[in-house]
C-alpha positions in Angstrom: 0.0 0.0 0.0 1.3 3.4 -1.0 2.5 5.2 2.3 0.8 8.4 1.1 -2.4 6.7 0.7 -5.2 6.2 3.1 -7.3 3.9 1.1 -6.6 2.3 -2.2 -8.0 -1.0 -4.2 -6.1 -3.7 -5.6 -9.4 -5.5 -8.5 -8.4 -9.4 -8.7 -10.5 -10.2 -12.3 -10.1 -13.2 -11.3 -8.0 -14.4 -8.2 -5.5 -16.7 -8.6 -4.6 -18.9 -5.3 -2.7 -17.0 -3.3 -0.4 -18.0 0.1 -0.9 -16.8 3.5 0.0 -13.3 4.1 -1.1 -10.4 6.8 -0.3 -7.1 6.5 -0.2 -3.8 8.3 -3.1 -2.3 7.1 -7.0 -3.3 6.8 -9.0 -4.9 4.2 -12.8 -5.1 2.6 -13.0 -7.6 0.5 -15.7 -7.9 -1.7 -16.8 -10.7 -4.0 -18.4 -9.8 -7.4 -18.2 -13.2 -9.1 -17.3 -17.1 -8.7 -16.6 -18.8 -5.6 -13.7 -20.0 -3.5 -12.2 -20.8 -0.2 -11.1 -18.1 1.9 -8.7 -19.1 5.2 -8.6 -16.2 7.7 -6.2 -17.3 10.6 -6.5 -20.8 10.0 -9.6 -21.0 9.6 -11.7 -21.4 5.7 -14.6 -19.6 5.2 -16.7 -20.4 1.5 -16.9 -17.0 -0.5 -19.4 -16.6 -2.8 -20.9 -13.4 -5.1 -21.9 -10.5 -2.9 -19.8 -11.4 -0.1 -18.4 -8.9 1.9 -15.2 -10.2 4.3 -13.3 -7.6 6.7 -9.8 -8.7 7.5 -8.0 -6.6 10.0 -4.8 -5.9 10.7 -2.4 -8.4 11.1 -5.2 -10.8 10.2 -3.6 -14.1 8.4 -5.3 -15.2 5.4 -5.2 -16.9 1.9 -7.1 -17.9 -1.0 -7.5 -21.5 -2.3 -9.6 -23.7 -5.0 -10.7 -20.5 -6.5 -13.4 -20.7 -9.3 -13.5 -18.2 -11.5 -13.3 -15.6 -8.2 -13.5 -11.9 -9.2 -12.5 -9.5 -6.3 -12.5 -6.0 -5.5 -10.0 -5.7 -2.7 -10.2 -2.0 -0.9 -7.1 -1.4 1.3 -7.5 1.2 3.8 -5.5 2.7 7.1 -8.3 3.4 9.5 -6.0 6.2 11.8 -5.0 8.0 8.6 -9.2 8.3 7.5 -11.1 11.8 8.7 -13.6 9.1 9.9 -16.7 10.3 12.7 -17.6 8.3 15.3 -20.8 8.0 13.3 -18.6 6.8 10.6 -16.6 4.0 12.4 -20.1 2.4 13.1 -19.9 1.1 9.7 -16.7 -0.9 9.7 -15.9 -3.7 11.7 -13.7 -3.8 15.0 -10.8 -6.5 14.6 -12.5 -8.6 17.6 -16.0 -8.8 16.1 -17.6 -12.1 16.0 -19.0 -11.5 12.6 -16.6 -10.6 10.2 -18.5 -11.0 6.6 -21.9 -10.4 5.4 -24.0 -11.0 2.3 -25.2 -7.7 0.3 -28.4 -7.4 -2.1 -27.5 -7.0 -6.0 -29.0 -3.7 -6.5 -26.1 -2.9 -3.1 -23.7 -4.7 -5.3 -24.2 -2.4 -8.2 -24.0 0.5 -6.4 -20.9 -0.5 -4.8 -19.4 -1.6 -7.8 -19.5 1.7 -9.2 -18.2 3.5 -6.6 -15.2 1.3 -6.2 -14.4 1.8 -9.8 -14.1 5.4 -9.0 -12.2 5.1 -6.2 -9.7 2.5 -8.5 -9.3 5.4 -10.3 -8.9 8.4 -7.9 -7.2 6.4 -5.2 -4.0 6.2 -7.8 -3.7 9.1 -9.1 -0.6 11.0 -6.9 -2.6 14.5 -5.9 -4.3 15.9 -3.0 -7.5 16.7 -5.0 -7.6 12.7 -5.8 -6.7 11.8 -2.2 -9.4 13.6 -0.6 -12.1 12.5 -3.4 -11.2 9.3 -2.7 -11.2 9.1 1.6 -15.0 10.5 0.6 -16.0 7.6 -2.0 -14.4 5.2 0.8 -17.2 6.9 3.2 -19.6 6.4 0.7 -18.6 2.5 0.5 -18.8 2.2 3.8 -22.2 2.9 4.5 -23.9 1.5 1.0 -21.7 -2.1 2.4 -23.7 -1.8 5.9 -27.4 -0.8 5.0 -27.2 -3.1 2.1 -26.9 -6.3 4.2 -29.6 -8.9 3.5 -31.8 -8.9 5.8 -35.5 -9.1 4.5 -36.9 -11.2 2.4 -40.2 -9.8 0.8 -38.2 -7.3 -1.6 -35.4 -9.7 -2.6 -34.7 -11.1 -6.3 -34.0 -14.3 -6.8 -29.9 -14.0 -6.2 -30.7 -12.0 -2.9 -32.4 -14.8 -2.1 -29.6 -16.7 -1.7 -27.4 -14.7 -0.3 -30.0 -14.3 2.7 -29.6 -18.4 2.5 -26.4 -18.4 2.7 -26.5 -15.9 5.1 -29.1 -17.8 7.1 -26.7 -21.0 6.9 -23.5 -18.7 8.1 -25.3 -17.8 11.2 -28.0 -20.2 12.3 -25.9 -23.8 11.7 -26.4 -25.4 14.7 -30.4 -25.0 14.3 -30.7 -25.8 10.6 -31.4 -29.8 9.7 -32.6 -29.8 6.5 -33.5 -27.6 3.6 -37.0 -27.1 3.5 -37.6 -25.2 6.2 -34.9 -23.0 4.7 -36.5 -22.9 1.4 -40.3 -21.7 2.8 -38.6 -19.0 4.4 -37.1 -18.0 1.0 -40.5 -18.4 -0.6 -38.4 -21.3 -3.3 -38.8 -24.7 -3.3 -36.5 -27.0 -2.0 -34.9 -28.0 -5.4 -34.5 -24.6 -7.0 -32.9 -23.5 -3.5 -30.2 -26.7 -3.3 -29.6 -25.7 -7.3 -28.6 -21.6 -6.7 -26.3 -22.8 -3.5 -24.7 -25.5 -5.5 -24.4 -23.0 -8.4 -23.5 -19.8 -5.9 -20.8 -22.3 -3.9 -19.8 -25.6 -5.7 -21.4 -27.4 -3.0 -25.0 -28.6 -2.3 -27.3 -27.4 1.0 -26.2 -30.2 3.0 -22.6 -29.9 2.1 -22.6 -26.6 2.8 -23.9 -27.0 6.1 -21.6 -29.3 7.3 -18.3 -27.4 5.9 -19.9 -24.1 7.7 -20.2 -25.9 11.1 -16.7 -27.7 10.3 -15.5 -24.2 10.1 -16.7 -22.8 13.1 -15.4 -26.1 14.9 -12.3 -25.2 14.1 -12.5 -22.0 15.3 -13.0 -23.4 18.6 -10.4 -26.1 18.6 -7.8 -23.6 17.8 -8.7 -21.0 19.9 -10.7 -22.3 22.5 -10.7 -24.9 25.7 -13.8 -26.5 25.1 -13.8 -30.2 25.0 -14.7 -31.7 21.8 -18.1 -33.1 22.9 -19.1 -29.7 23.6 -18.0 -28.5 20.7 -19.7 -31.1 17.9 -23.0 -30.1 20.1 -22.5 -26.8 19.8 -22.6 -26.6 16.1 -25.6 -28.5 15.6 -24.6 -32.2 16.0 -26.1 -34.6 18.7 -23.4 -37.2 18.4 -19.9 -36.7 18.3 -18.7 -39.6 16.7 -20.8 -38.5 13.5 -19.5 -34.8 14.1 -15.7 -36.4 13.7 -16.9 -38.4 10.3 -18.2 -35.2 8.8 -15.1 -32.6 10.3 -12.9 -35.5 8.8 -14.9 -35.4 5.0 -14.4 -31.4 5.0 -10.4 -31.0 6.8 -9.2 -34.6 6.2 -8.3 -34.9 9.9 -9.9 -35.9 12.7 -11.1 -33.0 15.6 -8.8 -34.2 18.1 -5.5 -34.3 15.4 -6.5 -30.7 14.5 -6.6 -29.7 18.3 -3.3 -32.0 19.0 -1.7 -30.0 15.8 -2.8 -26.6 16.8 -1.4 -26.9 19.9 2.3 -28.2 18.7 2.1 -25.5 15.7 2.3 -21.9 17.4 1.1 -20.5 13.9 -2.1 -21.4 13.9 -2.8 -20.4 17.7 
């Protein structure tokens, strides 16, 4: 990032795989296209169109079995912004449970246009350019937050999903199965399972299962909780059957992960 630059953008059209890395600055990503696997301090997250991930400082993080991914990356140093408190309401704090969120199409337009101006503005060497470009980075800001989906009467089709997805990323441990799901949405079961599958390579109930896989291994990185609690938790009665679908998504079992965690200071 250029040291007389607040905010800048770095467009991936597409993202290749890339290694972990952190840096000393923060980060919105935001995904306009394709899919692909995300891993933000050790742990993957599924990335899918209209995606929006915050990764802050010193956050470690990488980008594998991308498909056809299409990102707009917008780098930013929050210190060096003229940012209100009413302003800081609209990024995320580095300790924030929730660090991604699904936006609606029409947000995603909207954004998209912005951030082409800001490509622009945010490298051109001039004050004039540098203050046009902290105030389209205000502007992105807020059209990211109030364009969260959220309700489900106005949607299209796409929006839809995202809320789906959305409703997968943060209620895993009560979903079961997809019609329930697919009511809510106001689609049937099948054209639901079809959109995910098309949105993220994987069906409902794969999807499901890597999510709580996911936030499993949040736990057994970072946390103390037994095992047990944790496959109960994130939605799964028996723990045996939690290990047999951890082991289909990481290839391990839950207690190697912990055991490797703990003997590899890089991923605590």
């Amino acid at each position: 990032m250029n040291s007389h630059s607040s905010v800048t953008t770095e467009l991936r059209a597409p993202q290749e795989p890339y290694p972990e890395h952190a840096h000393n600055f923060e980060e919105l990503i935001i995904v306009a296209h394709g899919s692909g696997t995300h891993v933000m301090n050790d742990v993957p997250m599924n990335i899918s169109k209209n995606y929006v991930c915050f990764v802050a400082r010193q956050d470690r993080h990488l980008f594998d079995h991308v498909d056809n991914l299409f990102l707009s990356n917008v780098l930013f140093e929050r210190d060096k912004l003229p940012l209100s408190a009413e302003l800081q309401k609209f990024i995320p704090q580095s300790d924030d449970d929730q660090h991604g969120w699904f936006i609606s199409e029409e947000t995603a337009h909207r954004a998209n246009q912005i951030i082409q101006r800001l490509d622009v503005e945010s490298h051109i060497d001039s004050d004039e350019s540098q203050i046009i470009a902290q105030a389209l980075f205000q502007q992105l800001i807020v059209e990211l937050w109030r364009g969260k989906v959220t309700e489900i009467d106005t949607l299209s089709h796409d929006d839809k999903i995202c809320y789906a997805l959305a409703k997968i990323q943060r209620g895993y441990s009560q979903l079961h199965d997809i019609d329930a799901l697919a009511e809510e949405v106001k689609l049937s079961p099948r054209q639901l399972t079809n959109s995910i599958k098309k949105y993220t390579g994987m069906s409902f109930n794969q999807y499901l299962h890597y999510t709580r896989a996911c936030r499993a291994l949040s736990a057994i990185l970072y946390t103390e909780q037994s095992i047990t609690d944790i496959a109960f938790d994130v939605g799964y009665q028996d723990s045996n059957y939690f290990s047999t679908k951890f082991k289909q998504v990481f290839h391990t079992t839950p207690r190697d992960a912990r055991l490797k965690g703990e003997t590899q200071p890089a991923l605590r």
